[in-house]
MDAnalysis code that builds the backbone (N, CA, C; Angstrom):
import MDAnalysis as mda
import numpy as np

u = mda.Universe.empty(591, n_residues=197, atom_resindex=np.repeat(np.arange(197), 3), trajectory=True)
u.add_TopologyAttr("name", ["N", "CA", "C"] * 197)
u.add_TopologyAttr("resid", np.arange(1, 198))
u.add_TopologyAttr("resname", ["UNK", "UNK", "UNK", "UNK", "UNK", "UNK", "UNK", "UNK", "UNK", "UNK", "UNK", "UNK", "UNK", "UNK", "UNK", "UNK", "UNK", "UNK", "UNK", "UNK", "UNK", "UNK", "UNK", "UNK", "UNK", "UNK", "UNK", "UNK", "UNK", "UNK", "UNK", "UNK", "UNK", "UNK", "UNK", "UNK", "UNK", "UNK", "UNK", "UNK", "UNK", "UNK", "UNK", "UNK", "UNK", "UNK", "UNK", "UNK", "UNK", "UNK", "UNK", "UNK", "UNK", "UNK", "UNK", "UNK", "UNK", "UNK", "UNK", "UNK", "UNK", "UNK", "UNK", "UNK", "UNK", "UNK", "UNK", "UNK", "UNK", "UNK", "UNK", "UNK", "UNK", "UNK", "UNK", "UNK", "UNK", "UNK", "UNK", "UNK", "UNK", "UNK", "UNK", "UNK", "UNK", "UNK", "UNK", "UNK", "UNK", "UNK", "UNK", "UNK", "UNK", "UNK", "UNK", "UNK", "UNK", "UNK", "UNK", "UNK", "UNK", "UNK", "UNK", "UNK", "UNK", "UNK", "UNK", "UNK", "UNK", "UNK", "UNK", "UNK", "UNK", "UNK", "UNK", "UNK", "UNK", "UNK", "UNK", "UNK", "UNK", "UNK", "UNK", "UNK", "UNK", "UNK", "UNK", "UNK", "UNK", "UNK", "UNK", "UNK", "UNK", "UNK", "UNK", "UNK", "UNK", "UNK", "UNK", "UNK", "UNK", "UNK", "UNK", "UNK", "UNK", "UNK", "UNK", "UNK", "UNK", "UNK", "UNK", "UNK", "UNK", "UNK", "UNK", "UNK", "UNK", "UNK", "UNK", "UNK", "UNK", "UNK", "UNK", "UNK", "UNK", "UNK", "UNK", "UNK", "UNK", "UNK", "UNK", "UNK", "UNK", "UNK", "UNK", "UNK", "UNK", "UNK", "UNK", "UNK", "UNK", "UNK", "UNK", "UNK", "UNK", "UNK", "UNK", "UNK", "UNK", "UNK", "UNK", "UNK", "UNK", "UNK", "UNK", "UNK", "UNK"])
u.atoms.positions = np.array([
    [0.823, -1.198, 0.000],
    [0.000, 0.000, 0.000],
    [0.868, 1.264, 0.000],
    [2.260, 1.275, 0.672],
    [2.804, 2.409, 0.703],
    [2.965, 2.850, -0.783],
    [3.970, 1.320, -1.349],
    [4.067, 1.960, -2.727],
    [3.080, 2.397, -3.572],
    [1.991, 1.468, -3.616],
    [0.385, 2.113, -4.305],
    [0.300, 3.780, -3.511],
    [0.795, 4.097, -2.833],
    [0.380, 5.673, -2.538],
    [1.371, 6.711, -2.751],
    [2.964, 6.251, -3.347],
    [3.506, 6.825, -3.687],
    [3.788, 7.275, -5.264],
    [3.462, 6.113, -5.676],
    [2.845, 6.678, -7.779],
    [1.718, 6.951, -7.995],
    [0.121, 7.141, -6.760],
    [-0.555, 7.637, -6.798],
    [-0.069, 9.330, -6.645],
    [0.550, 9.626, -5.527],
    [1.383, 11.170, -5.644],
    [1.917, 11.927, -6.824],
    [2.694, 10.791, -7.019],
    [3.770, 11.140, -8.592],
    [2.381, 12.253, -9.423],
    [1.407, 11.058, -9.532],
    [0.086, 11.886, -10.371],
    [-0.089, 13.500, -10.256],
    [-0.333, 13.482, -8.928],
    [-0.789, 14.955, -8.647],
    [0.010, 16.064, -8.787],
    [-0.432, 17.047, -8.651],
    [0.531, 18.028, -8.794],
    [0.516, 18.580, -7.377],
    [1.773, 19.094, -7.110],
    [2.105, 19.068, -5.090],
    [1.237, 19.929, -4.792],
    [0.810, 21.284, -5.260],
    [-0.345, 22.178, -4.693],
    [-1.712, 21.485, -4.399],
    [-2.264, 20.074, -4.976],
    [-3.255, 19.380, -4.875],
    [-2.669, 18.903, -3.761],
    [-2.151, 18.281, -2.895],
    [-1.840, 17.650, -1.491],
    [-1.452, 18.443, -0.653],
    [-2.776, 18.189, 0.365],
    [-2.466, 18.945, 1.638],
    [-1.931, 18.317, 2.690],
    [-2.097, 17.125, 2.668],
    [-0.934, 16.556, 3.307],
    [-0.927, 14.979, 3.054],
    [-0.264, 14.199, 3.700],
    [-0.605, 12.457, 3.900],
    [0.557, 12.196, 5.018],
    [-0.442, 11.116, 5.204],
    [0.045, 10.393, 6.779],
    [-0.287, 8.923, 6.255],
    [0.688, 8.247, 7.286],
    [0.565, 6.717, 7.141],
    [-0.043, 6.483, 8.401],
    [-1.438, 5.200, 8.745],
    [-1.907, 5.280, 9.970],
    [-2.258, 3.503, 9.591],
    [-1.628, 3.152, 10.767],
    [-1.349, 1.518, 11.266],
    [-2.903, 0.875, 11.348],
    [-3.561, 2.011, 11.413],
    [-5.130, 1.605, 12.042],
    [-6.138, 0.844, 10.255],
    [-5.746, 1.220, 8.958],
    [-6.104, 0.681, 8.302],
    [-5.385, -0.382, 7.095],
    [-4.491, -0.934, 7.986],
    [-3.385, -2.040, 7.540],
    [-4.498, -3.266, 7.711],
    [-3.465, -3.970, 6.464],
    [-4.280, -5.635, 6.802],
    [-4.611, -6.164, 7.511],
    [-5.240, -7.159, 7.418],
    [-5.248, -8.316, 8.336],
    [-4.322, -8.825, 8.620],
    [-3.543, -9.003, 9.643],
    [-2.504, -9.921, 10.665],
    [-2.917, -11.029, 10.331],
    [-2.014, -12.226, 9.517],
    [-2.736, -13.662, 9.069],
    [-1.785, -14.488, 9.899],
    [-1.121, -14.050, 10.987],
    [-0.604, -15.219, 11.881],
    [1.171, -15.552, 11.472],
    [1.671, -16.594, 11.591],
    [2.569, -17.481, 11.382],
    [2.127, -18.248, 9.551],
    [2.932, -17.419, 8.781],
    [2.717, -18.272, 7.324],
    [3.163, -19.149, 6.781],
    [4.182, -19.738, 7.993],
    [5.342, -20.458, 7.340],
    [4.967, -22.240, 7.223],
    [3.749, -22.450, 7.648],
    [3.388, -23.942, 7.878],
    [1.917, -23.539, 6.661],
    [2.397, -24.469, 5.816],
    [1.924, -24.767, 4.461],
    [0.394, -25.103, 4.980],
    [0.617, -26.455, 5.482],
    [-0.561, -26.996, 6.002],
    [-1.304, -26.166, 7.118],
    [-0.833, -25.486, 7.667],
    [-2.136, -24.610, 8.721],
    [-2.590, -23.692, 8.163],
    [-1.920, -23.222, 6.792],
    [-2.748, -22.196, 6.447],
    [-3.566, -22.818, 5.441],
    [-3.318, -24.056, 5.069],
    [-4.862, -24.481, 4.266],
    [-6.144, -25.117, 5.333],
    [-5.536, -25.305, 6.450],
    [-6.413, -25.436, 7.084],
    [-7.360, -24.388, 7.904],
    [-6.572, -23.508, 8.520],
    [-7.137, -22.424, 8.216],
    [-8.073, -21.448, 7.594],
    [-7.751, -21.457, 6.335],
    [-8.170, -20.985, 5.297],
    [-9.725, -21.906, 5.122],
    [-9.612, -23.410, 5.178],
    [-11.083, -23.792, 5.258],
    [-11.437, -23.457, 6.617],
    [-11.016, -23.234, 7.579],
    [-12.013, -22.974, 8.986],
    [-12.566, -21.646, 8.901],
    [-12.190, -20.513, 8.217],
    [-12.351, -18.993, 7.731],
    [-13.656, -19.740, 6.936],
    [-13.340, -20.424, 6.030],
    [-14.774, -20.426, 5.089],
    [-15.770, -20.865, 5.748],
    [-15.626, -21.947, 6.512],
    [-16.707, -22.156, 7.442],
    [-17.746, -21.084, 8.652],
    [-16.533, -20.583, 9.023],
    [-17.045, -19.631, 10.366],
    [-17.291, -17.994, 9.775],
    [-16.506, -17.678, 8.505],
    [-16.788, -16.407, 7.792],
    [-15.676, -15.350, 7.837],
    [-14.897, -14.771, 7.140],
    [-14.088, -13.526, 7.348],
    [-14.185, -12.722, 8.594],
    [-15.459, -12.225, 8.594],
    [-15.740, -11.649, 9.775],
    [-15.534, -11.827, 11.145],
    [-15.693, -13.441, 11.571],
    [-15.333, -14.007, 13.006],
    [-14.555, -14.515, 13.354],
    [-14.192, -15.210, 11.817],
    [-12.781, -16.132, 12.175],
    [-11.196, -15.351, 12.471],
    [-10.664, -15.799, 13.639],
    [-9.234, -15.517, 13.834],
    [-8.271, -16.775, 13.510],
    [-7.283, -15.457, 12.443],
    [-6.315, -16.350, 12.548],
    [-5.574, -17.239, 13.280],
    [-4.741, -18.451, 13.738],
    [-3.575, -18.595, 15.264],
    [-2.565, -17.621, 14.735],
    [-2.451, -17.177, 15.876],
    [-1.615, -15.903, 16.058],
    [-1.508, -14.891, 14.881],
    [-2.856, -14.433, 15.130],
    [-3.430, -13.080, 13.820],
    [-4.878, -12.534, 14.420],
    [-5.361, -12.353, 13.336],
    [-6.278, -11.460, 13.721],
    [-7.661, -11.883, 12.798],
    [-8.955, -11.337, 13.725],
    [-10.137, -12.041, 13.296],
    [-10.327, -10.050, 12.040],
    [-11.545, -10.542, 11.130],
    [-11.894, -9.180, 10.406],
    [-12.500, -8.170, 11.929],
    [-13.441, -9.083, 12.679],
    [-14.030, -8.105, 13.911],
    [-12.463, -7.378, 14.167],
    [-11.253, -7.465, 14.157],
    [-10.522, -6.908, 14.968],
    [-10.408, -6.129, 14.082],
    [-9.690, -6.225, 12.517],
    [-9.481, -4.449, 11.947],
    [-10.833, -3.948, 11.850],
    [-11.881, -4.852, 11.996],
    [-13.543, -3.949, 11.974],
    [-12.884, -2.850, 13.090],
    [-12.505, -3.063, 14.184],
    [-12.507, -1.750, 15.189],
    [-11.366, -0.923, 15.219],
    [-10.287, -1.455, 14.266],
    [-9.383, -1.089, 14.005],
    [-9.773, 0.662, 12.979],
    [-10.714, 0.131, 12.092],
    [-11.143, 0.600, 11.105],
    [-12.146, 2.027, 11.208],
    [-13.157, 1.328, 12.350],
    [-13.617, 2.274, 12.898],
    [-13.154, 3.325, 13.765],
    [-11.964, 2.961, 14.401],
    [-11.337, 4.288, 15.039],
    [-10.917, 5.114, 13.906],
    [-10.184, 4.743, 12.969],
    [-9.560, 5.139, 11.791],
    [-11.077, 6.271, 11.441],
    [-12.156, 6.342, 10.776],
    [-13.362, 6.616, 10.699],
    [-13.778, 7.483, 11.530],
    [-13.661, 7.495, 12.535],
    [-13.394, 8.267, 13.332],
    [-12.913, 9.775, 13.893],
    [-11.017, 9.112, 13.306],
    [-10.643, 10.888, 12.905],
    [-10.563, 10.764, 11.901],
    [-11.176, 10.272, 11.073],
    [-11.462, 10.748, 9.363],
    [-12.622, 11.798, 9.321],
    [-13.393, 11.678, 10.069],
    [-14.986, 11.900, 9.890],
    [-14.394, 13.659, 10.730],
    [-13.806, 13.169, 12.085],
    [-13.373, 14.534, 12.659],
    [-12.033, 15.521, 11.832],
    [-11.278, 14.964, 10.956],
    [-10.009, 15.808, 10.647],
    [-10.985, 16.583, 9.205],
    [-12.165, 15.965, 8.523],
    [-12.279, 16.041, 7.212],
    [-13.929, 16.210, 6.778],
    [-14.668, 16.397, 8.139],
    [-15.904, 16.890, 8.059],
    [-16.733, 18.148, 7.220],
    [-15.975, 19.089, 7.548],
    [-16.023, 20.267, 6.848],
    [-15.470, 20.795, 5.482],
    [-14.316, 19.789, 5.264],
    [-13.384, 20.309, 4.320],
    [-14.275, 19.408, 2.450],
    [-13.873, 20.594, 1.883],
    [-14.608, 20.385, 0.433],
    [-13.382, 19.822, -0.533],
    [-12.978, 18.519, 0.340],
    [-11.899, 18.039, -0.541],
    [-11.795, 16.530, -0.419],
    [-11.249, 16.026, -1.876],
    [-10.977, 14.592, -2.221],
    [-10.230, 14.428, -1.090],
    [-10.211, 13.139, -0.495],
    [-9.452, 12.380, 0.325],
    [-9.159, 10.701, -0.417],
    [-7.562, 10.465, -0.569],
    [-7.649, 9.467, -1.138],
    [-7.399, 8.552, 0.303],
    [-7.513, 7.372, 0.209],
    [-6.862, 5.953, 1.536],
    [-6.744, 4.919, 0.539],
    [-5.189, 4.721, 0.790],
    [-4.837, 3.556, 0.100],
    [-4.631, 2.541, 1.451],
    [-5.395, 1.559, 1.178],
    [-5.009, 0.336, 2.200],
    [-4.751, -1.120, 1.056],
    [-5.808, -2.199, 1.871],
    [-5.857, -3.666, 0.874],
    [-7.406, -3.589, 0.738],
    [-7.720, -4.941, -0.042],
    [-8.554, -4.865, -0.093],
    [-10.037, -5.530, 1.412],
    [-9.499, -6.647, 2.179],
    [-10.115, -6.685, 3.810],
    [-10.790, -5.396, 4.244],
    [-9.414, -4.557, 4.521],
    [-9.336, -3.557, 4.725],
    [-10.591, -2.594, 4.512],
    [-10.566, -2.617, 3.369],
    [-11.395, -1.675, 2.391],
    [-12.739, -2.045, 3.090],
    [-13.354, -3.211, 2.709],
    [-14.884, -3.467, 2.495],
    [-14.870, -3.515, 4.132],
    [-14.405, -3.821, 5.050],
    [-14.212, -3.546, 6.077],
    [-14.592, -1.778, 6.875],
    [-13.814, -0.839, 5.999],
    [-13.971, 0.193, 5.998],
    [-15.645, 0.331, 5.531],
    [-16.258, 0.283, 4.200],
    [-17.240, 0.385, 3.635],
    [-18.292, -0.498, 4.675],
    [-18.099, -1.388, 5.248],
    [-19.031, -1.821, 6.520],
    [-19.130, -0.959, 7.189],
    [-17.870, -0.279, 8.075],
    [-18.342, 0.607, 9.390],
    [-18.704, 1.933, 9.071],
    [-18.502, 2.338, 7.695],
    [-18.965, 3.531, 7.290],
    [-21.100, 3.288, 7.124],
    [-21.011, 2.539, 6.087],
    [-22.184, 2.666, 5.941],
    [-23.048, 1.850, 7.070],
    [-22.613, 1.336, 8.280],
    [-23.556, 0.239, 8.586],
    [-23.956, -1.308, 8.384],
    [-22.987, -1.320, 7.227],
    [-23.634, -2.826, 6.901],
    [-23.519, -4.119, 8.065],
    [-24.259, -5.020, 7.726],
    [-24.661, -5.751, 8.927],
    [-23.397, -7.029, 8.789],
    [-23.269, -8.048, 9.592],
    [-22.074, -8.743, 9.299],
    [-22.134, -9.464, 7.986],
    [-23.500, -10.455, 7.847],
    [-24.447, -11.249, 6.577],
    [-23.995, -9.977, 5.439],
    [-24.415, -9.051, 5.744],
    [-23.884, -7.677, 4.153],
    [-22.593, -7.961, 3.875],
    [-21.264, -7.785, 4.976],
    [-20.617, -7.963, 4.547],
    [-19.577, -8.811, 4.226],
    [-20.272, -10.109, 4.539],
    [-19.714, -12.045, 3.923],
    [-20.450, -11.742, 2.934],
    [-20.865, -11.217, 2.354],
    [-21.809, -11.383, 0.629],
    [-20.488, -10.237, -0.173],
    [-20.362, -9.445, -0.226],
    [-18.886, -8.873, -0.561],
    [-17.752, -9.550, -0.746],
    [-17.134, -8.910, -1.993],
    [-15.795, -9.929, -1.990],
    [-14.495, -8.701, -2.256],
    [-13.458, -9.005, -2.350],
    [-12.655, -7.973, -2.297],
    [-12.164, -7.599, -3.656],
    [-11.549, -6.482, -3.961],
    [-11.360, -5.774, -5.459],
    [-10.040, -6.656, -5.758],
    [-10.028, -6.509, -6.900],
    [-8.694, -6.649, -7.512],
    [-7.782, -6.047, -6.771],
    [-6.308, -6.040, -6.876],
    [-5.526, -5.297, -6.995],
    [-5.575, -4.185, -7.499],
    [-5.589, -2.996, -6.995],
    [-5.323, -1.670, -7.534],
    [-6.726, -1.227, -7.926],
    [-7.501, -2.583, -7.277],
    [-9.274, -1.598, -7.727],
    [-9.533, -0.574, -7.039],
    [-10.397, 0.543, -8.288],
    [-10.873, 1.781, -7.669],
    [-12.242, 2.121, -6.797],
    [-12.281, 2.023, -5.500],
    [-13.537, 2.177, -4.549],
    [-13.845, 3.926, -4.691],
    [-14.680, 4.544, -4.840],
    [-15.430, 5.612, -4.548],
    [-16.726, 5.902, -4.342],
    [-16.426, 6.642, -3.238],
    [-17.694, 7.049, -2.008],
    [-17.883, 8.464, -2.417],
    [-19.186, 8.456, -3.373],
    [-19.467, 9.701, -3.540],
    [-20.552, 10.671, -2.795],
    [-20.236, 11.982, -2.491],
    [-20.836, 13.001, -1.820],
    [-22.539, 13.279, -2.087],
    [-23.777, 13.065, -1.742],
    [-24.761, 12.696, -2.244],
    [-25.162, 14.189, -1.896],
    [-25.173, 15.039, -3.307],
    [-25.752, 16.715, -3.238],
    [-26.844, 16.733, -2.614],
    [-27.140, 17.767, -2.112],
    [-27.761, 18.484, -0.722],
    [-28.067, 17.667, -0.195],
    [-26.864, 16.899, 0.338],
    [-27.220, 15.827, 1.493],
    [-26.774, 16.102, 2.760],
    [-26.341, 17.527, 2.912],
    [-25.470, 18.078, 4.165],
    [-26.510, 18.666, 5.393],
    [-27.403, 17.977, 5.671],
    [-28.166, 18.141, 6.447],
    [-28.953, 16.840, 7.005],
    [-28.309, 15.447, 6.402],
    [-28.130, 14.113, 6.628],
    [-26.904, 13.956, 7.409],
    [-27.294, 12.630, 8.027],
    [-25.978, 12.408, 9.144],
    [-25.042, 12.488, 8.054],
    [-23.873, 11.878, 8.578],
    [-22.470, 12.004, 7.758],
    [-22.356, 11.048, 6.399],
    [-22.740, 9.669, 7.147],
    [-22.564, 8.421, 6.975],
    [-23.705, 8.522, 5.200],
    [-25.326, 9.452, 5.521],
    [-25.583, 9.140, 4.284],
    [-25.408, 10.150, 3.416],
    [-24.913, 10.929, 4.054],
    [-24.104, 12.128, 2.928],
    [-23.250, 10.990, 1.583],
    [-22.928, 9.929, 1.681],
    [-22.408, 9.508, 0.404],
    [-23.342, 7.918, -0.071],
    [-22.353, 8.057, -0.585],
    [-23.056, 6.438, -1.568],
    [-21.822, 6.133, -2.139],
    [-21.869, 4.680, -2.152],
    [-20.945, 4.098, -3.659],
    [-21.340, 4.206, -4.906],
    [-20.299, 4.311, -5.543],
    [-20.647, 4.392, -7.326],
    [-21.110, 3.507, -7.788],
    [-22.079, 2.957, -8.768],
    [-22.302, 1.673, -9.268],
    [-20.930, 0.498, -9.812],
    [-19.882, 1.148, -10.266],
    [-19.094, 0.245, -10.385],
    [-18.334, -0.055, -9.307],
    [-18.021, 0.546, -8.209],
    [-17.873, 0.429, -7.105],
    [-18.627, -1.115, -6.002],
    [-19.700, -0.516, -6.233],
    [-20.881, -1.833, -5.989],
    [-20.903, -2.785, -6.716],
    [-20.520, -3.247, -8.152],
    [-20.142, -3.999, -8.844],
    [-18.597, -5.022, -8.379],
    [-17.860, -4.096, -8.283],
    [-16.474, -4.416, -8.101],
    [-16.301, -5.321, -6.743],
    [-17.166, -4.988, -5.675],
    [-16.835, -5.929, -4.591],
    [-18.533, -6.471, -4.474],
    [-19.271, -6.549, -5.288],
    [-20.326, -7.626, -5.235],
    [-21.734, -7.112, -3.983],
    [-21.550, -6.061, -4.185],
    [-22.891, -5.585, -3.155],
    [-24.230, -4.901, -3.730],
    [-24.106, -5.012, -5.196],
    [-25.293, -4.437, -5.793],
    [-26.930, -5.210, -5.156],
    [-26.520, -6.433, -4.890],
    [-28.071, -7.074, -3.957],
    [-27.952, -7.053, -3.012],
    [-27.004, -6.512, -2.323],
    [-27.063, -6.407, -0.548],
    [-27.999, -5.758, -0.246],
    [-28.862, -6.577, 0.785],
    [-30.234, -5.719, 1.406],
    [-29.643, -4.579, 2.068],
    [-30.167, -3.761, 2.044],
    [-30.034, -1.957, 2.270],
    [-30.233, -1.238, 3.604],
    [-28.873, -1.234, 4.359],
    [-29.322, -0.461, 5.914],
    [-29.064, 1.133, 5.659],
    [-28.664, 1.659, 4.883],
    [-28.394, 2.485, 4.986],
    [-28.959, 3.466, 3.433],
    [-29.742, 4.596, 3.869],
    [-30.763, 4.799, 3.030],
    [-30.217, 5.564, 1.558],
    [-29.047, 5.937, 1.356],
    [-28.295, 6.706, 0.582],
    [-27.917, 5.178, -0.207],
    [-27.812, 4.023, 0.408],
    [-27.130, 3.071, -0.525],
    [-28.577, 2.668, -1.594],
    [-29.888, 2.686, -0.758],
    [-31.030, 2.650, -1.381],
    [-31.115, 2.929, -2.746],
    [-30.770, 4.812, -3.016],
    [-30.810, 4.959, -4.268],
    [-29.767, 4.251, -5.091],
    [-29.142, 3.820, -4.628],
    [-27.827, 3.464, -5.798],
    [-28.606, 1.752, -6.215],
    [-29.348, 1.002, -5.517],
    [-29.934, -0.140, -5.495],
    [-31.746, -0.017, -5.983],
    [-32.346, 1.076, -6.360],
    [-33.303, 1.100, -7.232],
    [-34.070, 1.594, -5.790],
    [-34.124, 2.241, -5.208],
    [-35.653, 2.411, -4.364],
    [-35.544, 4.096, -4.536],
    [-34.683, 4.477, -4.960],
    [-35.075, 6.411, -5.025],
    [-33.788, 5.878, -6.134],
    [-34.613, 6.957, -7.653],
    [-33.581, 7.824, -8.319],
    [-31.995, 8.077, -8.193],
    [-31.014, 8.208, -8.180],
    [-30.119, 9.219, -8.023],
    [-29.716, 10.389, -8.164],
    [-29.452, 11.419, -7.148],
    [-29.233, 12.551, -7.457],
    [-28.780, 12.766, -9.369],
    [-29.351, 14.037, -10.013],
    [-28.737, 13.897, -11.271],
    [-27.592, 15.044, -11.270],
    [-26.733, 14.919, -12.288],
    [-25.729, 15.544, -11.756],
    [-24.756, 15.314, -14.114],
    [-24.516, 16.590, -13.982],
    [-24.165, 16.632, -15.563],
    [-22.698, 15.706, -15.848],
    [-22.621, 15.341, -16.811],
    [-21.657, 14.262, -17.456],
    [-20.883, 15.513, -16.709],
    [-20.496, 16.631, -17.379],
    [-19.159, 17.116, -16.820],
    [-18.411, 17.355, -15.496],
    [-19.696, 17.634, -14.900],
    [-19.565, 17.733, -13.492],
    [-18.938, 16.202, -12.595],
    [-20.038, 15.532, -13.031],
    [-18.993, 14.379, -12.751],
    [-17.713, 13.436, -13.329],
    [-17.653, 13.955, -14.167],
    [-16.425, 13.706, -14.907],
    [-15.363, 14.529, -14.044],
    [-15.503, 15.839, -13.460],
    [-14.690, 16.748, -13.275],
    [-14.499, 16.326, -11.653],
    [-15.377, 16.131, -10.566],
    [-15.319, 15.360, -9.287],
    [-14.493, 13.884, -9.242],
    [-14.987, 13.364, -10.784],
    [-14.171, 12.066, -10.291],
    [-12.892, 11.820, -10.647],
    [-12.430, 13.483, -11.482],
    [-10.956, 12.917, -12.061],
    [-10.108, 13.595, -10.742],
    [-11.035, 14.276, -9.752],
    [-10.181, 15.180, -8.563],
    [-10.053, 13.998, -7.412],
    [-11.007, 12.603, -7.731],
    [-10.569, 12.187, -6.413],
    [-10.523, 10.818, -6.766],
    [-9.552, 10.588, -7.182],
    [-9.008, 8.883, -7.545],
    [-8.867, 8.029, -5.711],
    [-9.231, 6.670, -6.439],
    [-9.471, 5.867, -5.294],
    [-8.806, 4.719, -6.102],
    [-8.790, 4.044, -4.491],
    [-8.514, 2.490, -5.138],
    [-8.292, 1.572, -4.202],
    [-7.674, 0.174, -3.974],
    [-7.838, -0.922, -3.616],
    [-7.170, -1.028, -2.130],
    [-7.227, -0.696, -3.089],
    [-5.885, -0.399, -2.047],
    [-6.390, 0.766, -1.746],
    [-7.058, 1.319, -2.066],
    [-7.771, 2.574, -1.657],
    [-8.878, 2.715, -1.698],
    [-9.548, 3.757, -0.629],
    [-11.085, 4.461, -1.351],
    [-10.634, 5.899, -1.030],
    [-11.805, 6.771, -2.051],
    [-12.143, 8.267, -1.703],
    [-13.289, 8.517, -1.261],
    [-13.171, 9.871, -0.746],
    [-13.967, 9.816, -0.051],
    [-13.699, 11.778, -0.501],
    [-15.213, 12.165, -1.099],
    [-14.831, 13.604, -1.206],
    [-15.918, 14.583, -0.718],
])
């Protein structure tokens, strides 16, 4: 992820970055001791059985743990970047990510074992849902449809009412080809990342 965030930089031009920080709080999953062939296939079927979400690694970490990991992270995201009218990129993995996209929007644990993780270098974006600034925080955005495509949540039943429209029960805000053309070339995301603007 570091390097995914350092040829993401290269991109920009330095007056576009106001700053970046590296924060431990949205790093992978801890998968234990890798060096025994056989425990990690065994493993790996006890995860499928019990689910991403609950299962802990031996000597690692269950998803519940970067779940709270994630949510502190969310946290001072929501407090450093509340007010401010600017792209925020986060490059992490992909756990990580849909992990993130759980404690942001709510999703329930069942929401997010139906999710699967992006490619490498896939682009997540959480877009700003116009005159939604008088909604909590959380439904101030939505995912993009390819976004929802990309990690498999376009039929996830709906806790959170901003994801609604993106899943057929309200319209979507409309908003001109250019305009969004022009928002989404200011705030690149990815798999390693999401934005958040």
């Amino acid at each position: 992820a570091v390097e995914t965030c350092q040829t993401i930089l290269e991109s920009f031009n330095p007056s576009q970055v106001r700053g970046m920080r590296q924060d431990p709080r949205i790093a992978e999953q801890q998968f234990g001791n890798l060096q025994d062939v056989d425990q990690i296939r065994k493993s790996k079927d006890e995860r499928h059985k019990y689910g991403r979400f609950f299962y802990r690694f031996p000597n690692g970490e269950a998803g519940l743990d970067v779940y709270s990991r994630v949510t502190s992270f969310i946290g001072t995201l929501r407090r450093d970047h509340a007010e401010d009218e600017c792209a925020v990129v986060i490059v992490t993995h992909g756990l990580a990510l849909r992990l993130f996209l759980m404690a942001w929007f709510e999703w329930t644990v069942e929401q997010f074992e139906t999710t699967r993780n992006p490619p490498n270098c896939g682009i997540a974006v959480m877009d700003r849902v116009p005159g939604s600034a008088h909604l909590s925080l959380r439904d101030q955005y939505r995912l993009c449809p390819e976004t929802c495509q990309m990690i498999g949540c376009v039929n996830t039943p709906i806790t959170s009412p901003c994801l609604g429209q993106l899943w057929g029960a309200e319209p979507p805000p409309s908003e001109s080809d250019q305009a969004q053309a022009a928002r989404r070339a200011a705030m690149l995301v990815g798999p390693d990342f999401v934005g958040v603007c």
